[in-house]
N, C-alpha and C positions, 0 to 999 in steps of 0.2 A: 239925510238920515245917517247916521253912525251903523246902524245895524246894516248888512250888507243884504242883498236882497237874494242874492244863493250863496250859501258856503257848502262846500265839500270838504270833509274830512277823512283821509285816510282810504278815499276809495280803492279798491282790489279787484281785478277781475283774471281768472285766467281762465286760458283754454289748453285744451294737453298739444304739451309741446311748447307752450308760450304764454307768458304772462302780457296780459296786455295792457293793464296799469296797475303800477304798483304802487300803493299806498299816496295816491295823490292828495293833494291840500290846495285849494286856493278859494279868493273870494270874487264873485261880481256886485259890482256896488249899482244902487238905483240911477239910473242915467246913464250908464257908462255903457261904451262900445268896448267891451274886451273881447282880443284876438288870442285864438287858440293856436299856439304854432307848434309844428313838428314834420318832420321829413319822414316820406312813406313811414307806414310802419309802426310810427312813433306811440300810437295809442287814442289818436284823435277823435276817430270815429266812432270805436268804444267808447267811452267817454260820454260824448254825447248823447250815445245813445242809451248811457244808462240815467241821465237827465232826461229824457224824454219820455223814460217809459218801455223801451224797447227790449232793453237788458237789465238785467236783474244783477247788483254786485255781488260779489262773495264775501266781502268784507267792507267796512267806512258806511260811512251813512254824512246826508244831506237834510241840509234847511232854508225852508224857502219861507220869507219873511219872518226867521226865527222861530219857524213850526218845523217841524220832521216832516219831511219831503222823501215817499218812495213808494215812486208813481209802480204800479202792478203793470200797466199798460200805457199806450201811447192818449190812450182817452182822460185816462187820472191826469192827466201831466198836464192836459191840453184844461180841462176843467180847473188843475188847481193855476192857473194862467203862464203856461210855459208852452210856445210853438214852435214849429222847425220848417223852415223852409229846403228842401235834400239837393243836392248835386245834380240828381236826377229826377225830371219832371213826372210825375203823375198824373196825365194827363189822358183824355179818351180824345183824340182825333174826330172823330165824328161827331161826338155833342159839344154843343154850343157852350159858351164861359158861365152859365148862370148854371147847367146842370153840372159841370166841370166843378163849381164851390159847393155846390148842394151836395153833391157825394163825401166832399170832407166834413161835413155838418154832424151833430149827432142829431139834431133835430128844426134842418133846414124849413125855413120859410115859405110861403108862397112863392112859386117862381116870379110872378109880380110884384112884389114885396122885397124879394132879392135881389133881381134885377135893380131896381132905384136904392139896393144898402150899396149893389157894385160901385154902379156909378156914384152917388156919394160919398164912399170912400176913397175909390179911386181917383179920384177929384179932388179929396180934399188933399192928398198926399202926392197928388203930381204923376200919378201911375192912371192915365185915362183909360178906360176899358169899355167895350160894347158890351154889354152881359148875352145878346142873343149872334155874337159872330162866332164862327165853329171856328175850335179851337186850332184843328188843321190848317188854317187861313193865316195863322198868327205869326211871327217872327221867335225866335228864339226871346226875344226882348221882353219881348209883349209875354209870351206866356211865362216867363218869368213873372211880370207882374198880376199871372191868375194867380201862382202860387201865393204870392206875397200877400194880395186882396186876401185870400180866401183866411189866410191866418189874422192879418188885423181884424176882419169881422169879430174874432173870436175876441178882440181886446186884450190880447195878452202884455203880460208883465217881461216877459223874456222872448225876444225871440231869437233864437238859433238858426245859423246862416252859414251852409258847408258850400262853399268856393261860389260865389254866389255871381262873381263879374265871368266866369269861365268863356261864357256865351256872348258877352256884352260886346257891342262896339263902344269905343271912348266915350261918345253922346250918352249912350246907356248907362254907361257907369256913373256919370257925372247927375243922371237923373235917378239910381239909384242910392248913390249918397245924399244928395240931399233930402230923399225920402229917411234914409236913414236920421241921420242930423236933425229932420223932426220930431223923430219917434223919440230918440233921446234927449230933447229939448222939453218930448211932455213928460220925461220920468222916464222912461221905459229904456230898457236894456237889451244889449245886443252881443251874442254872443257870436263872434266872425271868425269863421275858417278861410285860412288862402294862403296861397302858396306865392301869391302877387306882394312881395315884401315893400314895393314903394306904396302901395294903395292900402297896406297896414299902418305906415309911416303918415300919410293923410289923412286916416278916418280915426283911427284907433286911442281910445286913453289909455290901454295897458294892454300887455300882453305875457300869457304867461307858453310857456316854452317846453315842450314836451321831448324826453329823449332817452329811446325803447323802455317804455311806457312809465315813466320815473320825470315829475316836475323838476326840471334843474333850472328854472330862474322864472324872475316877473321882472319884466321891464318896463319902459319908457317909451312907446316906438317912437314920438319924437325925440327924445334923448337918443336914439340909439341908428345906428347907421344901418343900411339893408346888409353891409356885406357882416357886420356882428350879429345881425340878428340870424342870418344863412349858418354861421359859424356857431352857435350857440346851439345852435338845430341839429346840425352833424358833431358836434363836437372838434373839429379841426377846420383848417382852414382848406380852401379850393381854390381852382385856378378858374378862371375865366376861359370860355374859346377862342384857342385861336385859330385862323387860317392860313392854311401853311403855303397859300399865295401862288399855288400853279399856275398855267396857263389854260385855261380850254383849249379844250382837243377834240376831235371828229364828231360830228353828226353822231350822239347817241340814241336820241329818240326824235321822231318828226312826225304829228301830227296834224291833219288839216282837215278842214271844213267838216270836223266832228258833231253831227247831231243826233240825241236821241231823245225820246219821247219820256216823259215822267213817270217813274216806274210806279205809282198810284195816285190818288185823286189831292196826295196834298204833298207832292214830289215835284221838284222842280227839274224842267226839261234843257238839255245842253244842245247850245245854239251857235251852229257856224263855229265850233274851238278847233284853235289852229295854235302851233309853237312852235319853236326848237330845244332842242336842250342835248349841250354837249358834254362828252366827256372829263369830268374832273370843275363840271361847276355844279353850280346847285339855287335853281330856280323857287322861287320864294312865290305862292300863290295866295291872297288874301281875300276876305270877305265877311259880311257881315254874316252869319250860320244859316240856312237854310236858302243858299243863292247855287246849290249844283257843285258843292266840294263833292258829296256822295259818291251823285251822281259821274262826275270825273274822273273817282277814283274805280267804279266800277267798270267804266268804261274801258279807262285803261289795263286793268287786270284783266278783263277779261270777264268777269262773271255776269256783263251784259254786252250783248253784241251791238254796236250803231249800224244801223241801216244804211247812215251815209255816212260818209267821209273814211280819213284813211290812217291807220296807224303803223308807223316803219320803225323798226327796230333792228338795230345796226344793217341797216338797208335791205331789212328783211318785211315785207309785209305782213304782219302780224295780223289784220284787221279782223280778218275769220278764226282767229283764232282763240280755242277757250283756255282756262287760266292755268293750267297744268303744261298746256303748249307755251305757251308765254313764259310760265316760270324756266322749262327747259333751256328757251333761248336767253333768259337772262335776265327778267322786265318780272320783280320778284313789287310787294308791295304791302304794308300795314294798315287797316283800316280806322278811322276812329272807335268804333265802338268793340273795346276790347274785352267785352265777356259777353260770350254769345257770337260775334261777327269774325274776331280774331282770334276767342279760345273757345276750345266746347269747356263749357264752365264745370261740368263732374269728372272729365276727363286731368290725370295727371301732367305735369307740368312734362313730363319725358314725352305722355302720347302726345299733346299738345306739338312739341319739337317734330313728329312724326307727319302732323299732319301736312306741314308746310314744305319740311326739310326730308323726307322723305329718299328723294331718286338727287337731289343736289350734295346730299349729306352722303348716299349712297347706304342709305340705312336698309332699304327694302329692297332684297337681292328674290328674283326667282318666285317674286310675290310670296316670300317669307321676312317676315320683321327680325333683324339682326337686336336684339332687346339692348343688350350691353353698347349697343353702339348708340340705338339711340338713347342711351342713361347717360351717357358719357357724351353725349351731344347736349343734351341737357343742362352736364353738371359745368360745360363750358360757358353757356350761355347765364347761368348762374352767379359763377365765377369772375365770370367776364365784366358782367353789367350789377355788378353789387345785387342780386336780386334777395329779399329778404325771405325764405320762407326752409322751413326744417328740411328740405332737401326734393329732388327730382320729384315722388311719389306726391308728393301734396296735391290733389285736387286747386284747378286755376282758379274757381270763384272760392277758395279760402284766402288767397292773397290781398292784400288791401292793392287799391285801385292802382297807385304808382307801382308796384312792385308788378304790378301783372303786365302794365305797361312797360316799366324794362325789361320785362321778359322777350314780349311780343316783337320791340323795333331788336332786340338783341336778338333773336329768333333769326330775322330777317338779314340785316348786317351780316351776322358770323356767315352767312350762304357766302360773301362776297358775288351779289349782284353785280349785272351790267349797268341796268337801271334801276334804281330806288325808288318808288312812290310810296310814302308816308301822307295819311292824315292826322291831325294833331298830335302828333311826337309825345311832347311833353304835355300833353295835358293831363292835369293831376296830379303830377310830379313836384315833389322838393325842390329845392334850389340847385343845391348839387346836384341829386340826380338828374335835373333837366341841363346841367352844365354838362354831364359826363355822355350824356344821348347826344347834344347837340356837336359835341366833340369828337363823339364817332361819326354821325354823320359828314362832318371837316375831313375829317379822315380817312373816311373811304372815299371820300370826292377827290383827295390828295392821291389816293391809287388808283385812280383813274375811270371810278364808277361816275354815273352820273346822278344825280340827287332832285328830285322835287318832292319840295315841301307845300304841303297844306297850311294854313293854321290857320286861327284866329288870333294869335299872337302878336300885333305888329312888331314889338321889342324883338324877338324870337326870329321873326323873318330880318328884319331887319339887321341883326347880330351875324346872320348866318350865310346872307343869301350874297349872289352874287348881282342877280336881275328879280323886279319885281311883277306882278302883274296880279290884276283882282278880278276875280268874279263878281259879275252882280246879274240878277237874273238870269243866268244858264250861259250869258256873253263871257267872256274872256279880253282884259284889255289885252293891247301888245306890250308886250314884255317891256319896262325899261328898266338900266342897271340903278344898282341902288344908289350909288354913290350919286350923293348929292341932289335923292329924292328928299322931300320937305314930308312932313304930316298931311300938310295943307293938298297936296299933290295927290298923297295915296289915299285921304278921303273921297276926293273928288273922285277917283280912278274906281275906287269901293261902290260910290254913289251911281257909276255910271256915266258921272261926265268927264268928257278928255276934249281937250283943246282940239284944234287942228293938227298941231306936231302929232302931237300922242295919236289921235284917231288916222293919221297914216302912217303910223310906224315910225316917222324917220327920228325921234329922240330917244 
C-alpha cells in the first residue's frame, strides 16, 4: 500500500524545563519493522507513548490508516489496533498466564476459552506457553512471551516493542525475531526500541533517529554501519573501551562456599559460590536472568546475610557484616533495578548521592547533612558521567531510565571503591553512554579497584572482562579468562554444562 499505515506530523511535547519532542515527522509503512533510535534522553519514550495513548501531545497530530489517530487513553489505541509490549513486565507473580492476559483484556473470555486462544497463539508464532503455569515459575523469556501473547490476541496493526532482547539469551532472541519476521510477513508493523545497534542492523527496514527530542535522519539499518548509526544518535563520534592492560594484584575479595536460601517463593537460592577476584581486574559474571545474579548481589552487599559460607575483604571477614559496614571497608555496589532498589524515586538526585555516599563522601558530619557538599557531590557525578537532567534538585524517577543509570554506577565509581559490584551496568543505556560506564569501570580497575560485573550482556562482558564465569541455577562455574573463550563454551558454561577441565577448575 502507498498510504503508510501511521504518520506523525509535527508532534510537540514538553514538560517545564524540557522539551521532549520537538516537532517530530516520520512514517511507518504496512509490513515494516521500523526502529526508533536515540541515546538516553533523546525523546523515545515520549514518543511512544503519545502513539499509545498514554500522553497526550501539545502540538502535531497523527494518522492511522489515513484516519485521525488520537487515542485519549492506552484502551483507544489498543481498540483502534495499536499495542505495546513495555521494557518492564506487568506481571502478578502469583497467578497463573491465562489470568496474567485476562487482566490486559477489556473484555477477557472464559478462562477456558482463553487458555486454548494461549496456546493457539502461542503455537502458531513459535512462543509456546502453558496458560495455567504461575507466572513466578517463568524465565524472563517465557514471560516475555505472556506479554507478547497477550497483545497478538488483540490482533493489532502495530505493535510497539521498547528494548525488547534486554532479558534475552541469544536462543531467545533468535526465537523472538523470527516471531517478529512473521507478524511482518502477514502485514503487520513493528515499531522496535534498542539500544542493541547490530540486532537493529538484522531485523530492522528503517530507522529513524532521534536527538534531544528533534528527528535528524531515516536511515537504512542495512545500509548503515552500527558505529554511524551510535554517531548519528550522539551527534559526534566516541571511542571504544579500552584497557589499559595492568596486571592483577592482591586478593581483593575472596569468597567460598556462599549459600543462601531464595528470598521468596519465585527467588532463586545461591549454592555452594566460591571466587576470587583481584585487584585491578574485573570479573565478568553471566546468565540467563532469573539464575541468582540478585541474589549475589545481595549477598555480597550485605543487604542479606548467608548462613553459610564466607566473605573476605581485603583479608577482612566481612560475612556478618551489614551494608553500611561493608561500604566503610570499601566493597561499595549498584543494583539492577534502579528506581526504587538503587534510587528512592521522589527523592532528589543530591538526596539520592546522600544516601549511598554519605560517611565515604564525608557529607554527614555529627549526624548533620553538610547540604552544599552533597549538591556539589551531586553536581560531579553529573558532570562526570554526562547525566542528562535540569540539575541536582530533579526528582530520580523524572530521569529517563539511562540517565538515572549514569547517575547510579557514577554515584558509586566517584566513592573510589576497593571493590565494585555492579549489576547490569549499562542496561538501558545508549551506545555511548554504555561506552563511557564501561570505560570507567577499565579505569578504576586501572587504579587499582577491583570490579565484578554482572550482566546479561555477553558483548559487554566479553569487551570488558578479564575472567569469565556463569550462573545458572544459584551454581557458579569457575571462573575462566576470556581470552580465547568461544560462544559455544559460555553457552554451555550459561547452561550449566562444563567439561571436566572446566568443572575442576584447572582451564
Amino acid at each position: 500500500m502507498d498510504e503508510p499505515l501511521l504518520s506523525l506530523r509535527g508532534l510537540t511535547k514538553a514538560y517545564p524545563g524540557v522539551v521532549a519532542n520537538d516537532d517530530v515527522s516520520f512514517d511507518i509503512g504496512h509490513g515494516e519493522i521500523h526502529a526508533l533510535l536515540g541515546e538516553n534522553g533523546a525523546g523515545k519514550s515520549t514518543l511512544v507513548k503519545m502513539i499509545y495513548g498514554l500522553v497526550q501531545p501539545d502540538a502535531g497530530e497523527m494518522a492511522l490508516r489515513g484516519a485521525p489517530f488520537a487515542p485519549a487513553e492506552p484502551s483507544a489505541a489498543r481498540r483502534a489496533g495499536v499495542a505495546m509490549v513495555f521494557q518492564h513486565f506487568s506481571l502478578f507473580d502469583a497467578l497463573p498466564v491465562a489470568e496474567n492476559v485476562a487482566l490486559g483484556m477489556e473484555t477477557p473470555p472464559k478462562t477456558r476459552d482463553l487458555a486454548r486462544q494461549i496456546r493457539d497463539v502461542s503455537e502458531e508464532y513459535g512462543l509456546p506457553l502453558d496458560p495455567y503455569r504461575t507466572v513466578g515459575t517463568l524465565s524472563a523469556g517465557e514471560r516475555q512471551r505472556v506479554e507478547i501473547v497477550r497483545c497478538l490476541l488483540q490482533e493489532p496493526q502495530l505493535l510497539i516493542m521498547d528494548e525488547p532482547t534486554s532479558v534475552l539469551t541469544p536462543q531467545e532472541v533468535e526465537i523472538l525475531f523470527a516471531t517478529l519476521r512473521k507478524l511482518k510477513s502477514e502485514g503487520r508493523s513493528i515499531l522496535y526500541i534498542s539500544h542493541k545497534l547490530d540486532e537493529i542492523r538484522a531485523l530492522c527496514d528503517t530507522a529513524t533517529i532521534l536527538r534531544l527530542g528533534k528527528r535528524v535522519a531515516t536511515c537504512t539499518p542495512t545500509e548503515t554501519s552500527a558505529r554511524e548509526l551510535a554517531e548519528m544518535m550522539v551527534g559526534s563520534s566516541f571511542a571504544a573501551p579500552e584497557p589499559r592492560g595492568t596486571a592483577p594484584g592482591e586478593v581483593a575479595l575472596e569468597v567460598a562456599g556462599l549459600s543462601l536460601s531464595a528470598p521468596g517463593a519465585f527467588g532463586t537460592p545461591l549454592r555452594d559460590v566460591g571466587f576470587e577476584l583481584s585487584r585491578g581486574e574485573v570479573l565478568g559474571i553471566g546468565g540467563v536472568a532469573g539464575n541468582g545474579q540478585d541474589e549475589l548481589l545481595s549477598a555480597l552487599s550485605g543487604e542479606r546475610l548467608a548462613p553459610r559460607g564466607t566473605i573476605f575483604l581485603m583479608g577482612q571477614d566481612v560475612s556478618r557484616r551489614r551494608p553500611v559496614a561493608r561500604r566503610d571497608a570499601g566493597l561499595l555496589s549498584a543494583p539492577e533495578e534502579r528506581l526504587g532498589h538503587a534510587a528512592a524515586p521522589d527523592m532528589s538526585l543530591t538526596e539520592n548521592g546522600v544516601l549511598t555516599a554519605a560517611r565515604r563522601e564525608r557529607i554527614v558530619r555529627r549526624g548533620f547533612i553538610d547540604w552544599a557538599r552533597a549538591k556539589g557531590f551531586a553536581e560531579k557525578v553529573i558532570e562526570r558521567f554526562d547525566v542528562r537532567t535540569p540539575g541536582p534538585g530533579t526528582a530520580a524517577r523524572a530521569l529517563s531510565g539511562g540517565n538515572l543509570q549514569k547517575f547510579v554506577i557514577g554515584r558509586e565509581i566517584l566513592q573510589r571503591p576497593e571493590v565494585l559490584v555492579v549489576n547490569q551496568p549499562t542496561w538501558g543505556v545508549d551506545a555511548a553512554a554504555a561506552a563511557a560506564i564501561r570505560q570507567a569501570l577499565l579505569d578504576l580497575a586501572a587504579e587499582g579497584a577491583a570490579i565484578l560485573v554482572i550482566s546479561q550482556d555477553l558483548d559487554e562482558l566479553m569487551q570488558i572482562s578479564d575472567r569469565f564465569a556463569a550462573l545458572n541455577e544459584g551454581r557458579l562455574s569457575p571462573a575462566r579468562p576470556v581470552a580465547g573463550l568461544t560462544m559455544e563454551r559460555i553457552g554451555l558454561m550459561m547452561g550449566g554444562a562444563h567439561d571436566m577441565e572446566v568443572a575442576h577448575g584447572t582451564a
